[in-house]
C-alpha positions as a Markdown table, in Angstrom:
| # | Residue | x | y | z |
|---|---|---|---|---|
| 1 | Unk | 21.9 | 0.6 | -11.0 |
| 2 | Unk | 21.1 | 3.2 | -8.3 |
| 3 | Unk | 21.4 | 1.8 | -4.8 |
| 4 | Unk | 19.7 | 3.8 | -2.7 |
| 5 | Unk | 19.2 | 2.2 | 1.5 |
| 6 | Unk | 16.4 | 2.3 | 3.6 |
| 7 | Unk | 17.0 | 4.0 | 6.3 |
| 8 | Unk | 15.5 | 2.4 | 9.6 |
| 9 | Unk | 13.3 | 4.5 | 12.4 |
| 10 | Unk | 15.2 | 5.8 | 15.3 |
| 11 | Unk | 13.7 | 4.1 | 18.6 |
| 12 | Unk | 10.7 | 5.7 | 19.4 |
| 13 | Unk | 7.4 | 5.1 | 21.9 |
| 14 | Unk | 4.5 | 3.0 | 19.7 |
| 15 | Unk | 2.4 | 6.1 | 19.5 |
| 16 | Unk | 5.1 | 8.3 | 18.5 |
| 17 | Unk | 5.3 | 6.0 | 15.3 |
| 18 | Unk | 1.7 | 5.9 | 15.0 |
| 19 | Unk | 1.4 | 9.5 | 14.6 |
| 20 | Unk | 4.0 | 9.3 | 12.1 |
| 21 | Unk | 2.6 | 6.9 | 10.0 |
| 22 | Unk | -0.9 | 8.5 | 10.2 |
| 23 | Unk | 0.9 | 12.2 | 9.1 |
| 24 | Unk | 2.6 | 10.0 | 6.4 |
| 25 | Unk | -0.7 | 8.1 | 5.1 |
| 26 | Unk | -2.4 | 11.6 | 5.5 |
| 27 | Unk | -0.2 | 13.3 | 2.9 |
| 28 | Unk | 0.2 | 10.0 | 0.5 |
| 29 | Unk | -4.1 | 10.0 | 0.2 |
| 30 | Unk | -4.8 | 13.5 | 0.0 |
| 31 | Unk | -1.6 | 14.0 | -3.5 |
| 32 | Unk | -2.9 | 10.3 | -4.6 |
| 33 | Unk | -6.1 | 9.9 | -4.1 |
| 34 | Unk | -7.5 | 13.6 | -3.7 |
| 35 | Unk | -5.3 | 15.6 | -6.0 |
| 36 | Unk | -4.3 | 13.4 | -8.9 |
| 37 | Unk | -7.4 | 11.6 | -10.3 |
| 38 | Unk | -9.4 | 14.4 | -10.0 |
| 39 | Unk | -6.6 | 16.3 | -12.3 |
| 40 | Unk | -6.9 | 13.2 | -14.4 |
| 41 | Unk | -10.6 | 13.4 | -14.8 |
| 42 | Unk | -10.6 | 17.4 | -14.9 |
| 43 | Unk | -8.5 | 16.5 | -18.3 |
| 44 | Unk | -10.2 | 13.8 | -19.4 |
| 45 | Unk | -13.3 | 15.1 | -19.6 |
| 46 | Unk | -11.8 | 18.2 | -21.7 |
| 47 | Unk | -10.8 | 15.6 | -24.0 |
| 48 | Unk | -11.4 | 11.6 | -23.7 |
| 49 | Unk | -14.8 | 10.2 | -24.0 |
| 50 | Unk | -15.3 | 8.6 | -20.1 |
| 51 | Unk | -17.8 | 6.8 | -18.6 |
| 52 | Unk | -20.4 | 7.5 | -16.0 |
| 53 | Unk | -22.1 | 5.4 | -13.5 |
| 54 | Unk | -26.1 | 5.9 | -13.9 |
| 55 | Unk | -26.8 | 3.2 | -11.6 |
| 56 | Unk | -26.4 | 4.2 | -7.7 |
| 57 | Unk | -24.4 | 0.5 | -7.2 |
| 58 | Unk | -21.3 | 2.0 | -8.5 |
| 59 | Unk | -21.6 | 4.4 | -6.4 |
| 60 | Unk | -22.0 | 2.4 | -3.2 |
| 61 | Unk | -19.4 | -0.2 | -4.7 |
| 62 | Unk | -16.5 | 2.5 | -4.9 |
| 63 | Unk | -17.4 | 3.8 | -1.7 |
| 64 | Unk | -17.3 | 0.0 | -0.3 |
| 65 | Unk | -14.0 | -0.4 | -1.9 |
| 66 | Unk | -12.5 | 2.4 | -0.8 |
| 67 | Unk | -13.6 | 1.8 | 2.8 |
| 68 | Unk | -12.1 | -1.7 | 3.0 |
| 69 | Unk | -9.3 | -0.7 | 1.0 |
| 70 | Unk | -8.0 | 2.5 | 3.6 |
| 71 | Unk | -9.1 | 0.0 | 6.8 |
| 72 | Unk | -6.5 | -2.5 | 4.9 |
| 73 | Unk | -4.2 | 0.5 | 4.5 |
| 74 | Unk | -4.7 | 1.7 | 7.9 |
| 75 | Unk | -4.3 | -1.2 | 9.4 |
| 76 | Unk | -1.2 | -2.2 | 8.2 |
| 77 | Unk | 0.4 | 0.9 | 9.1 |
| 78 | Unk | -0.5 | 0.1 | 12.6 |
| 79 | Unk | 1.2 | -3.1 | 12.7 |
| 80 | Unk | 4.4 | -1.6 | 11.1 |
| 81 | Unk | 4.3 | 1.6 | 13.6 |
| 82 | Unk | 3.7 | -0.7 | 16.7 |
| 83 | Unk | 5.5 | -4.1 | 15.9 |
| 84 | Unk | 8.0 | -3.0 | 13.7 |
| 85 | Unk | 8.8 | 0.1 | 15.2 |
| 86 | Unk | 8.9 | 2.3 | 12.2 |
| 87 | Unk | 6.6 | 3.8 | 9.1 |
| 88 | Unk | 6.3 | 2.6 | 5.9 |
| 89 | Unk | 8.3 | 5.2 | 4.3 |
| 90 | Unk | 11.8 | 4.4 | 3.3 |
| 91 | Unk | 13.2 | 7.1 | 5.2 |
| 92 | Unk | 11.8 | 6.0 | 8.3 |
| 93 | Unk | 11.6 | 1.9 | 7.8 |
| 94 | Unk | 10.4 | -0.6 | 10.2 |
| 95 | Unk | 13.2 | -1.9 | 12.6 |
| 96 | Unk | 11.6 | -5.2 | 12.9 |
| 97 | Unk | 10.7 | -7.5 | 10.3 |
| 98 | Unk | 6.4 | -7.0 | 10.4 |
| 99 | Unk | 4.9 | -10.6 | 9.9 |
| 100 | Unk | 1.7 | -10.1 | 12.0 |
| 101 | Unk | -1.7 | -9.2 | 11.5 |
| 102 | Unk | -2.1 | -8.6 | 7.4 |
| 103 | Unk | 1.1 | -9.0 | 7.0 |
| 104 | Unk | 0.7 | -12.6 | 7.8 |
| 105 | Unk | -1.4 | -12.9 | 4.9 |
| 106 | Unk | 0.0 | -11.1 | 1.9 |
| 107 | Unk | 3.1 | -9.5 | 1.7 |
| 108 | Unk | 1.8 | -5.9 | 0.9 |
| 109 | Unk | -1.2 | -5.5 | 2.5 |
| 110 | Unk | -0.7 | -1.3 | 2.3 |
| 111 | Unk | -0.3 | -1.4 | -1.5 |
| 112 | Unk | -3.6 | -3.7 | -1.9 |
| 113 | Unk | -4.9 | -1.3 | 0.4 |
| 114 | Unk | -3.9 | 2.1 | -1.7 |
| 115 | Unk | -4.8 | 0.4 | -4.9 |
| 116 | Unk | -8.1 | -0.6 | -3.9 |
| 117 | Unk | -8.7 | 2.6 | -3.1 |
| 118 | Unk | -7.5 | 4.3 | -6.8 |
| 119 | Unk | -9.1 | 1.7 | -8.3 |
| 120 | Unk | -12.8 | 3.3 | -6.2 |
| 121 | Unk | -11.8 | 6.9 | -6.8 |
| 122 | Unk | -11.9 | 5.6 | -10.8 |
| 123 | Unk | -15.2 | 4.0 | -10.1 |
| 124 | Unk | -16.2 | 6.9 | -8.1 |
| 125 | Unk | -15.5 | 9.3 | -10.7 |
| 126 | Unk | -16.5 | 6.9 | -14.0 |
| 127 | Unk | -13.0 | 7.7 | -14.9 |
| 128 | Unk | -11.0 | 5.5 | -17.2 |
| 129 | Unk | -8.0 | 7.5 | -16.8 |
| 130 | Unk | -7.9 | 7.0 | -13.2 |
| 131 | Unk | -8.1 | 3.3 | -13.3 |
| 132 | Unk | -5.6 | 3.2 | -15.4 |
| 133 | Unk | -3.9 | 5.5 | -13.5 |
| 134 | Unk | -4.3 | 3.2 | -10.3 |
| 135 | Unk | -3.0 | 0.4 | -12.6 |
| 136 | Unk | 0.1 | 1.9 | -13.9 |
| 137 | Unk | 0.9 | 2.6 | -10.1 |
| 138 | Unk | 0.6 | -1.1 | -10.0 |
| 139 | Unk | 2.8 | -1.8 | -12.6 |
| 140 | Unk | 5.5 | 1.0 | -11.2 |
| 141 | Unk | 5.4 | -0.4 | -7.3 |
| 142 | Unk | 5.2 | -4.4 | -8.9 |
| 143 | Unk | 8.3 | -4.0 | -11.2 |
| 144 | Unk | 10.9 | -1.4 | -9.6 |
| 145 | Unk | 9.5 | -0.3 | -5.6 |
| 146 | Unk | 8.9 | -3.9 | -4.8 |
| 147 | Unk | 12.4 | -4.8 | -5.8 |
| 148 | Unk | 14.3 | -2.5 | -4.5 |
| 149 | Unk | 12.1 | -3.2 | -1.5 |
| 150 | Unk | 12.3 | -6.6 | -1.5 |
| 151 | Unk | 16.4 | -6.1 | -1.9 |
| 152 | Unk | 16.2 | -4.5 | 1.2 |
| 153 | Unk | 14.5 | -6.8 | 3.7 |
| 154 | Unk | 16.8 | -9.6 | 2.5 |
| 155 | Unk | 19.7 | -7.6 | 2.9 |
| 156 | Unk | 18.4 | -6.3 | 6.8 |
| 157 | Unk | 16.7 | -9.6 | 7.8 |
| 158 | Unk | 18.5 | -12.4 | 6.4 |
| 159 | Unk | 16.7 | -15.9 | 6.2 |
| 160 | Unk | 13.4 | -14.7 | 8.0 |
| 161 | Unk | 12.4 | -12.3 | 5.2 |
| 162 | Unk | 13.3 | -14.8 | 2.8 |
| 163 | Unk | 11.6 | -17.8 | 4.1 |
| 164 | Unk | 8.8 | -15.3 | 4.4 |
| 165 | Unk | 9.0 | -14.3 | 0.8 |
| 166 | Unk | 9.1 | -18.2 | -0.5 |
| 167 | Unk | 5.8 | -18.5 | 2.0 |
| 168 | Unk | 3.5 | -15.2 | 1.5 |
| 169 | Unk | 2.9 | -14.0 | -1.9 |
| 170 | Unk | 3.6 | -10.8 | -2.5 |
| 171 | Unk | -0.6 | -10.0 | -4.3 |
| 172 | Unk | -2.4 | -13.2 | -3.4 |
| 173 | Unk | -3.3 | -13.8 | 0.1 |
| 174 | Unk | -3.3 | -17.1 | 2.3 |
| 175 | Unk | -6.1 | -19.0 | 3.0 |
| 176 | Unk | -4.2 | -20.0 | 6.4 |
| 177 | Unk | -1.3 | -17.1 | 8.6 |
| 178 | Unk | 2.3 | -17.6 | 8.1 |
| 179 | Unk | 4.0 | -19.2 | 11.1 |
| 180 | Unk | 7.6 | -18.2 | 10.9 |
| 181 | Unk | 10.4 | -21.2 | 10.8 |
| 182 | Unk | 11.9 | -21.8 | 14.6 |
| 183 | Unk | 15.5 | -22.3 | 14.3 |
């Protein structure tokens, strides 16, 4: 198997990681979420019967989705910049294990965050395609990202990621915030 390593953030000020993530979300949105489905539905509608919305509560429902999903997205990005002094991209990792705000909740707070909003762009467009688009991104980040992700943490932060991984589930969130084990 390809072993590819994370490679952590070099120290940096808060808002220099903040400005990082925020070019990196920027650029992940616009090819995801901007580009993509609407070259999905561009092709879909040349070819695939899809559905349309006639009722304006689809409308207002993908656009309610979408808002909690990038305030979700957005939010945990902040919480990896600031507290654990990185970006989510592998390139560029958190230095510090991030077990705060979302995080205390549900493992991957970004990816529910970036799927919600795939999943709205489909409902948005009435495009099939794009939700199953947004799931099959599911499926790739569930079953290879989150591995070699999860591989990762347990390899740079020992016992406390994996205490946290028996404790937070990784899609589901907690009705109550992870408190770390003291040693």
């Amino acid at each position: 198997m390809l072993k590819i390593k994370a490679r952590e953030a070099r120290p940096a000020k808060s808002w220099w990681n903040v400005c990082k993530m925020l070019m990196q979300s920027t650029f992940f949105w616009v090819i995801f979420l901007f580009v993509i489905p609407p070259v999905i539905h561009h092709i879909e509608k040349q070819s695939i019967p899809y559905f349309l919305f006639s009722s304006a509560d689809f409308f207002t429902i993908s656009l309610v989705i979408f808002s909690l999903g990038g305030t979700l997205a957005i939010t945990s990005g902040l919480f990896m910049a600031i507290y654990g002094q990185g970006t989510p991209l592998p390139l560029d990792c958190p230095r510090k294990l991030v077990i705060v705000g979302p995080y205390k909740y549900v493992r991957n707070p970004m990816a529910i965050g970036g799927l919600s909003q795939g999943f709205a762009v489909g409902l948005f467009l009435g495009s099939l395609g794009v939700i199953l688009y947004t799931i099959s991104g599911l499926i790739i980040w569930n079953f290879f990202v989150r591995r070699w992700e999860e591989q990762d943490l347990c390899e740079r932060f020992g016992d406390s990621f994996i205490d946290y991984r028996i404790k937070v589930y990784c899609w589901w969130p907690r009705f109550s915030a992870y408190v770390p084990k003291t040693n």
